[in-house]
N, C-alpha and C positions, 0 to 999 in steps of 0.2 A: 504494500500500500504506500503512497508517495506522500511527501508530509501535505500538500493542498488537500490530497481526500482525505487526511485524517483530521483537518480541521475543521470537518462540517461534521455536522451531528448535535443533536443534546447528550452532554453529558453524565444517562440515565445507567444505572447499573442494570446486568444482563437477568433477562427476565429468570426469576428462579427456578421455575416449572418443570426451565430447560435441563435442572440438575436429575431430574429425577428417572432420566433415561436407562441408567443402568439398572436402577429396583423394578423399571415395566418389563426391562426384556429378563428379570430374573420370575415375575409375575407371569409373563407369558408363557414359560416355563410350565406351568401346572398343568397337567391331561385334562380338566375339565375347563380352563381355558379364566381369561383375567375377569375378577371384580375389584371393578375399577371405585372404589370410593372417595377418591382424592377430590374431585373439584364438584361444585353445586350445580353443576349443568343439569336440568330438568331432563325427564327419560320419557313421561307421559306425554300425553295428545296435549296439546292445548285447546282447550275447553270448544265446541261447537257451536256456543252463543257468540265467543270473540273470533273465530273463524271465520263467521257467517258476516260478523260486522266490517271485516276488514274485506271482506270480498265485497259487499253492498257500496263500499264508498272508495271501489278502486277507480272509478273515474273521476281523478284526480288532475284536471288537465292545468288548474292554476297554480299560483305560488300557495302553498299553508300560513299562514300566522304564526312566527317564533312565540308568542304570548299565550297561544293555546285557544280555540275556537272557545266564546262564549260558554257553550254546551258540556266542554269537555270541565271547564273551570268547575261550573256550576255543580258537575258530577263530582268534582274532589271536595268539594265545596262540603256536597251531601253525605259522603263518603266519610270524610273526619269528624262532621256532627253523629251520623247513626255508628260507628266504628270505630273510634278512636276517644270519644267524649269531646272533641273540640268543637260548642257549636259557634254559631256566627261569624266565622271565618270571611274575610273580603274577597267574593271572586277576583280582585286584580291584583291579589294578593299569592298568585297560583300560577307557575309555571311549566310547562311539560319539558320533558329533557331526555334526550336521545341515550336511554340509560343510563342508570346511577353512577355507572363509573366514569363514564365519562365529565357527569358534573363534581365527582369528587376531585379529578384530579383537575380541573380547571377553574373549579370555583376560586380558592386563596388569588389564583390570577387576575380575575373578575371582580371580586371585593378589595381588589386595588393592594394588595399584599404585597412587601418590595425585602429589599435586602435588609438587613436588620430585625425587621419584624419577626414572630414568633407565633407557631401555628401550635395547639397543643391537641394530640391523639391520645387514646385510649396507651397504656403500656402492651397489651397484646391486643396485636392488630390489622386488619386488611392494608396490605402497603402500598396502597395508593393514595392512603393520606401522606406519607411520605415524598410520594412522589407528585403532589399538589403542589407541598412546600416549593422541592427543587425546583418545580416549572416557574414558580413565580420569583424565587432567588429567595424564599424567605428559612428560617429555620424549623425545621420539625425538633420538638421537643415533647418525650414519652411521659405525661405522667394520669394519676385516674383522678388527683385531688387538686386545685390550684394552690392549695397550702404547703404540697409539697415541693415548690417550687422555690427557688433562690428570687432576694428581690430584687434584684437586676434585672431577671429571665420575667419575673412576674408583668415588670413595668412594661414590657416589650411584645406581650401578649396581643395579636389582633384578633386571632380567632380560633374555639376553643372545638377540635370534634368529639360529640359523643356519638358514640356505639351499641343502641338498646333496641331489640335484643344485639347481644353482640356474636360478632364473625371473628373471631373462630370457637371465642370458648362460649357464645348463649346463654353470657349474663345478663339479666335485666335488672335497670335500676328502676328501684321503686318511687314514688312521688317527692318523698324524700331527700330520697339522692339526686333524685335531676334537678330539685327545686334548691338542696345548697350549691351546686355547681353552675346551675343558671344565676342565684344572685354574686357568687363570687366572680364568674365571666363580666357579668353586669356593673360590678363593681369597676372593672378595670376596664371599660367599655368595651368590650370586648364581645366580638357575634360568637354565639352558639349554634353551629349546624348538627342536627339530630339526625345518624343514619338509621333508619326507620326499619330499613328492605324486609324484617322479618317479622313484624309486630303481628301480624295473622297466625304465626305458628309456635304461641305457648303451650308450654307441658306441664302439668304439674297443679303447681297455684295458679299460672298462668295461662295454663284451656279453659276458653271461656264456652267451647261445646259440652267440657266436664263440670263444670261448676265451678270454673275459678275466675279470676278476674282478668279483662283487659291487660293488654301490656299498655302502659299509660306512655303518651306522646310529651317530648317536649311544650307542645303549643297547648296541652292542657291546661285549664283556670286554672287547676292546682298546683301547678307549678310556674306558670306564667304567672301570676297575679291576676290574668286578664288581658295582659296585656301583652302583646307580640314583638315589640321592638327588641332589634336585636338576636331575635330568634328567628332559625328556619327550621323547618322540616324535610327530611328527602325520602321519598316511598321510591318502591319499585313493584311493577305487575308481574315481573321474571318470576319469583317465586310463588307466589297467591296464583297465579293462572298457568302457569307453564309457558309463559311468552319470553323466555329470554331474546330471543329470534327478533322479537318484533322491535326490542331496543325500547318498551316503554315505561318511563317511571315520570316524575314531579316532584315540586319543592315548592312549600309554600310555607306563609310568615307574615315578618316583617312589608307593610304595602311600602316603605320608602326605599329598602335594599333593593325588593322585587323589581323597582320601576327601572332602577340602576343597571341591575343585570337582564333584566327584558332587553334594552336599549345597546348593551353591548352587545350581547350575545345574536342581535337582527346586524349588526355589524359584521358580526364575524361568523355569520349565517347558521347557526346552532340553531336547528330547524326537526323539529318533528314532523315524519311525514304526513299529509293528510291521512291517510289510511288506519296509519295506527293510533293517531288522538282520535279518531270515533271509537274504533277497536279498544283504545281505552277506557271512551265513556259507557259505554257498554258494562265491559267487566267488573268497571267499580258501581255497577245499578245491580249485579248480579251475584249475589252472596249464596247463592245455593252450589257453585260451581267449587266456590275459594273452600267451603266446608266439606264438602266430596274429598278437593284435594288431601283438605290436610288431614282426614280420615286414612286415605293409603298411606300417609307420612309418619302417623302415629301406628299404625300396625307394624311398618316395619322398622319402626324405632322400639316398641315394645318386645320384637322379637331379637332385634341386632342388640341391645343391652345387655343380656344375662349371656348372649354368648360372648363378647368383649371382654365381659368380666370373668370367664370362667380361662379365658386365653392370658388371665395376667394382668388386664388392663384396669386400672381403678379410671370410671366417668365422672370427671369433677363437674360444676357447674351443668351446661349443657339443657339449662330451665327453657330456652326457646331456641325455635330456627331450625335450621337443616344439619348439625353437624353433633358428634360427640366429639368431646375433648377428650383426652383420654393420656396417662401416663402410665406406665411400667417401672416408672424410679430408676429408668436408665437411660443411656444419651438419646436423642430422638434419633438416631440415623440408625442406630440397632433393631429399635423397634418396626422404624420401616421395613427393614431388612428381612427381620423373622416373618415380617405380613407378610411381605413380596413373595419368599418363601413357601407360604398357606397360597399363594395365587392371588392373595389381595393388597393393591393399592390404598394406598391413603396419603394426608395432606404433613408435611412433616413440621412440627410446631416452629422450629427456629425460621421460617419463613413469616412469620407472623413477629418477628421481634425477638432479643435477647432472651426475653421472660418468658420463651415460648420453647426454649430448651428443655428436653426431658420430654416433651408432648409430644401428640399425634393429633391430627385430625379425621374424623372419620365420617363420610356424608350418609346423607339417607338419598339420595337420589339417585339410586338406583334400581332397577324392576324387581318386581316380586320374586322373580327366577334367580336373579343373581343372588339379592339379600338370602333366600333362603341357600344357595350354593356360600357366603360366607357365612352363616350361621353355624352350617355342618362344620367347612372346616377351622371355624374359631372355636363351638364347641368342646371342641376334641380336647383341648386344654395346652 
C-alpha cells in the first residue's frame, strides 16, 4: 500500500466479529452442523400485517420526509402513551431513522459533539457508542454512575448513553435509576439518549404478558418530571417485529434537539424510505404480532437456560432482550472455544468492553430446531 492510500480512511479499529473466524470453522466442525448464537439477527418471518404494508405503499415515486410522515409520528406518538406509559408526547417531537445503529453512531456528531467533549456509555456495552464518540472526535468514557467520574471528566460531559434493557448483559434500570442519572446528566446539562431497542422483551418482573411490569422509558413522568428537555428516546422494530431488513427504528424527546437534528440530518439526506415509515406505522398499531413474537423468544429462553447452566455456565443479569450473559469464571476466549467445540457459536464478552472479560454472550435468535440441537449438546454437561 503506498503512503497517499494509507492516508484516507477513518481511523476506526477493525470490526471485531472478524476475530471470531477461527471458533466458526472449529463450530462447523460438528456432524450435526453450527448453532450459530453469536449475533441478534432475527430467524422468523417478519410479521404478514408489516409485509403487506410495505408492499401496499411501494409506489413510492417521490422524495419521503426525513421528519417522518404525519401518520407514522402520530403512531409512535400512540405507541409510547398505550406501551411505554409516556402519554402526550409532541408529534414533532419524533423522528424515524434508518436503524438504531446507524443513529447511535452518528448522533454525538449531530448534537454538535467536538474534541474535548465527553460522551458517557454504559461500562459493558454495544461499541458503537464508542465508535459515535470517535466519529465526532469526542471522548468515550465507561462509566454506569456520573458520580463515578473525576471532576475534570464530569465538567466535560455532553452526552450521557443509557442502555435499558441492556445489550449485552439485559439489565434494566428501574425508575429509580434512570431518574438519578437523568437528574445528574441534567445537572451538568448534559443530553441523555435512552437505547430502548429491547423494552418489548422483559422476563421475569419484567413480562408484562406474565404479570410483571413494563420496562419503564427514559421519557417516563416518573423519571422525567414531565418534562423532556434534554432527553431522547431510540426504539427499534428489528427486534418487536423481525424487520431488521427493513432498517426501521425512531427517536423521540426533546421538541428543540428534534428540530436541530431533523434539519441536519435533511442535509445530509438521513432519509427513511417511504415504504418502510408506513411498514412502521403499521406495526407499532399492531401488538398482537410483537406478543406472538416474544412468546417463541420466551420458550426458547426457558429451555436454553437450564441447559447453559448444566454446561458450567452461571446467567447473570439477562432480566430482558435477546441474549444470556453468561460466565464460567474463566477467560472469555476458552469458553468460546469449549462452545465452538459443542458446535455452538456465541458472542464473546471482551467485545463489549474491559468488564466484559470472563463472559459470553449467548442469543435467543435462533429457530426452534437449532435451540433444541444446543440444548442436547449443552445438556450433556
Amino acid at each position: 500500500m503506498t503512503e497517499t492510500a494509507r492516508s484516507f480512511g477513518l481511523a476506526l479499529p477493525d470490526y471485531p466479529w472478524d476475530t471470531m473466524a477461527p471458533y466458526r470453522a472449529v463450530a462447523a466442525e460438528h456432524p450435526d452442523g453450527v448453532v450459530d448464537l453469536s449475533i441478534g439477527t432475527p430467524v422468523d418471518p417478519t410479521p404478514l400485517v408489516v409485509q403487506d404494508a410495505l408492499a401496499a405503499a411501494a409506489d413510492a415515486h417521490g422524495y419521503p420526509t426525513t421528519h417522518g410522515t404525519p401518520a407514522l409520528r402520530e403512531a409512535v406518538v400512540a405507541w409510547y402513551a398505550r406501551r411505554r406509559g409516556v402519554p402526550g408526547l409532541d408529534p414533532a417531537a419524533v423522528m424515524p431513522t434508518v436503524g438504531s445503529k446507524e443513529l447511535v453512531a452518528w448522533l454525538p456528531l449531530l448534537l454538535g459533539l467536538r474534541p474535548g467533549d465527553v460522551l458517557v456509555r454504559p461500562t459493558v456495552a454495544y461499541p458503537t457508542y464508542d465508535i459515535g464518540a470517535r466519529l465526532a472526535g469526542a471522548e468515550a468514557v465507561a462509566a454506569d454512575d456520573l458520580d463515578e467520574l473525576e471532576d475534570e471528566v464530569r465538567a466535560r460531559v455532553r452526552l450521557v448513553w443509557l442502555n435499558s434493557p441492556a445489550n449485552p448483559t439485559g439489565i434494566v434500570r428501574d425508575v429509580e435509576s434512570l431518574r438519578r442519572l437523568v437528574d445528574q446528566a441534567r445537572g451538568l446539562g448534559a443530553v441523555v439518549v435512552s437505547d430502548e431497542c429491547y423494552a418489548e422483551l422483559g422476563w421475569g418482573r419484567w413480562d408484562v404478558q406474565q404479570g410483571g411490569a413494563p420496562v419503564p422509558s427514559v421519557l417516563d413522568p416518573r423519571v422525567s418530571g414531565g418534562d423532556t428537555s434534554l432527553l431522547l428516546s431510540a426504539y427499534s422494530l428489528s427486534k418487536q417485529s423481525n424487520a431488521a431488513g427493513y432498517r426501521a427504528a425512531f427517536l423521540a424527546g426533546d421538541a428543540r434537539l428534534m428540530a436541530n437534528l431533523v434539519n441536519s440530518r435533511k442535509h445530509a439526506g438521513m432519509i427513511v424510505p417511504a415504504p418502510v415509515q408506513e411498514a412502521m406505522r403499521v406495526a407499532l398499531g399492531d401488538d398482537a404480532h410483537v406478543h406472538a413474537q416474544k412468546a417463541l423468544y420466551r420458550a426458547r429462553r426457558d429451555r436454553l437456560v437450564p441447559a447453559v447452566e448444566a454446561f458450567g455456565l452461571r446467567v447473570e443479569h439477562s432480566e430482558a432482550g435477546l441474549y444470556l450473559w453468561c460466565t464460567a469464571g474463566e477467560d472469555t476466549w476458552a469458553t468460546v472455544q469449549r462452545l465452538a467445540e459443542r458446535g455452538v457459536v456465541v458472542g464473546p464478552g471482551v467485545f463489549y468492553g474491559t468488564a466484559g472479560e470472563g463472559y459470553v454472550r449467548l442469543a435467543l435468535t435462533a429457530t426452534d430446531e437449532r435451540i433444541d440441537a444446543a440444548v442436547q449438546r449443552l445438556a450433556r454437561g
